[in-house]
N, C-alpha and C positions, 0 to 999 in steps of 0.2 A: 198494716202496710209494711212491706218487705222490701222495697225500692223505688228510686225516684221515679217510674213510670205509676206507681201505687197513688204516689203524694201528688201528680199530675190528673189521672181519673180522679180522686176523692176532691180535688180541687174545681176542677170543671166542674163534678156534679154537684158539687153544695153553690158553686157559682150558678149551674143553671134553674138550683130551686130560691136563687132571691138573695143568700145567706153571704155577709161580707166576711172573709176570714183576713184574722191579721197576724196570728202565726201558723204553721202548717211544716212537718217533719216526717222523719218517717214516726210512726204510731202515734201522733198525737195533732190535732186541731185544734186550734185556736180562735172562737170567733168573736167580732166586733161585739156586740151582743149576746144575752143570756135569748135562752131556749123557753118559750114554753111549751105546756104539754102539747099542743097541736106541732107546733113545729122540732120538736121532738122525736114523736109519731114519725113525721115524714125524712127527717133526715135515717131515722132507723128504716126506712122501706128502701129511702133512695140509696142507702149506701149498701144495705143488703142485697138489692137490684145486682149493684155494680159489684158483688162480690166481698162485701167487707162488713165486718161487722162493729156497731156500737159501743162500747165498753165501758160500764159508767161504776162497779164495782173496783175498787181499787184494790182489792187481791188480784181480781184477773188480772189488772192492770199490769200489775206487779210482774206477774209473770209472762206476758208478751212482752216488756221490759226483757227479761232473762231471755225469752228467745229470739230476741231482737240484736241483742249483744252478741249473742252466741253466731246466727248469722252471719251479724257485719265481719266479725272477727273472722270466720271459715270462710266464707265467700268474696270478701273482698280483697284487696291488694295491701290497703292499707291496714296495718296491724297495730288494735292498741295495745294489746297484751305482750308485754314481754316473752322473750323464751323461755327463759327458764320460772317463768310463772307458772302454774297451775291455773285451770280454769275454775275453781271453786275462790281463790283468792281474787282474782280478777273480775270476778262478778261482784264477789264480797266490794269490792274499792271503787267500780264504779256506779252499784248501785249506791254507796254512802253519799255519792256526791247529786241525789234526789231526791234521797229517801232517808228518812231514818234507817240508821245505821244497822241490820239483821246480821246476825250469826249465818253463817254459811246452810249451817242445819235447821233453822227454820226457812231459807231461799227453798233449800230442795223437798221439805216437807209440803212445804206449799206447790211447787213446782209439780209433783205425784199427783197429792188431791184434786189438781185440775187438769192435769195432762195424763195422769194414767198412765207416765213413764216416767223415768228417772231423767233428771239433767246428764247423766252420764251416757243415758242410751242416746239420749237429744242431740249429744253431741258428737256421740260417734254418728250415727244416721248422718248429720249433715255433713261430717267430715267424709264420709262413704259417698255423697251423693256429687261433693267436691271432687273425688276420686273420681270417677265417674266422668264428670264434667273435664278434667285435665286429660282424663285418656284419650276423652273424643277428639279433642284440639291438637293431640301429639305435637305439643310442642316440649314437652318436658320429660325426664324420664321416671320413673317411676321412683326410681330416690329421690329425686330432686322435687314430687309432691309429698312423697315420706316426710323430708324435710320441710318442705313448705306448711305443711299441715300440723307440725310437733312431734310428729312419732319417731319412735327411739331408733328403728329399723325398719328397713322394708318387708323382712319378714313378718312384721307384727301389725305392719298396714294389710298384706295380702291377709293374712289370718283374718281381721276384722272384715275385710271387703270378701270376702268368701265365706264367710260367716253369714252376714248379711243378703249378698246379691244371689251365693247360692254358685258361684263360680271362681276363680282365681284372675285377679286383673288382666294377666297376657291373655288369656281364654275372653276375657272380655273386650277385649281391645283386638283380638282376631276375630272375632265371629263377628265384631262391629254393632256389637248392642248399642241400641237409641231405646234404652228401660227407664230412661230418666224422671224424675219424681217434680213435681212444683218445690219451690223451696221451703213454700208454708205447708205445703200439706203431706210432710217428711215424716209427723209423730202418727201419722196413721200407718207406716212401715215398721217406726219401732216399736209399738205397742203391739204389733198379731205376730212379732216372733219370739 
């Protein structure tokens, strides 16, 4: 689950197979009761139906954790990360506060193994895909998502987004591209280039 419209379907649908939930977030459910294997079975169909998947593995766990952060952080308004943090510490800190405490370099050793990209690619892809998203709305100029997003210069945003999309933001923001990506399904971008 990637946003409150996610936590909304995943709630209806475990509502309409029976199932009482008493906490509900983004990526994670809570319900009144333990699961047996029948109903188990069925919440993995119904949530698969609707697009989402089960996760009962606490490495993967772990790592929609990472990409969940990494989201909230790029796409939302509100910023937990400070500026002048780095995103390998900022994960390190707020994962401590769920999980046993990991080294930076086991987060992204694990993070490879199951996503087949690097947190670094993870995270420029979504910052690009942010880009993206700001040009279309022109409401801001291009330094000013430079800035919003962390980069050091807007030369070094256009480098990355022309890297990636295969054009330079002005060129993209004149032709008027709509090439926009799902927010979840962003590491299939970074992974085939």
């Amino acid at each position: 689950m990637v946003c409150d419209r996610c936590i909304r379907v995943v709630q209806e649908e475990l509502n309409n197979i029976g199932l009482s939930i008493s906490n509900i977030g983004l990526g994670y459910v809570e319900l009144e009761s333990n699961l047996d294997e029948i109903n188990l079975a069925l919440v993995q169909k119904t949530l698969h139906q609707a697009g989402f998947e089960l996760i009962n593995d606490s490495r993967i766990a772990l790592v929609e954790e990472i990409k969940l952060l990494i989201i909230n952080e790029i796409h939302s308004n509100i910023h937990q990360k400070l500026t002048s943090e780095n995103f390998s510490d900022f994960l390190v800190k707020k994962l401590s506060n769920t999980h046993l405490t990991h080294e930076y370099s086991f987060l992204s050793t694990l993070f490879s193994s199951i996503e087949k990209t690097t947190i670094e690619k993870y995270i420029i892809a979504q910052k690009i895909e942010r880009t993206k998203e700001l040009i279309s709305y022109g409401e801001l100029s291009l330094s000013e998502i430079a800035w919003d997003l962390g980069y050091s210069s807007v030369a070094y945003l256009s480098n990355q987004f022309k890297q990636i999309v295969g054009c330079s933001p002005s060129e993209y923001k004149k032709q008027n591209l709509k090439n926009r990506q799902p927010i979840d399904g962003i590491n299939n971008l970074v992974t085939n280039k």
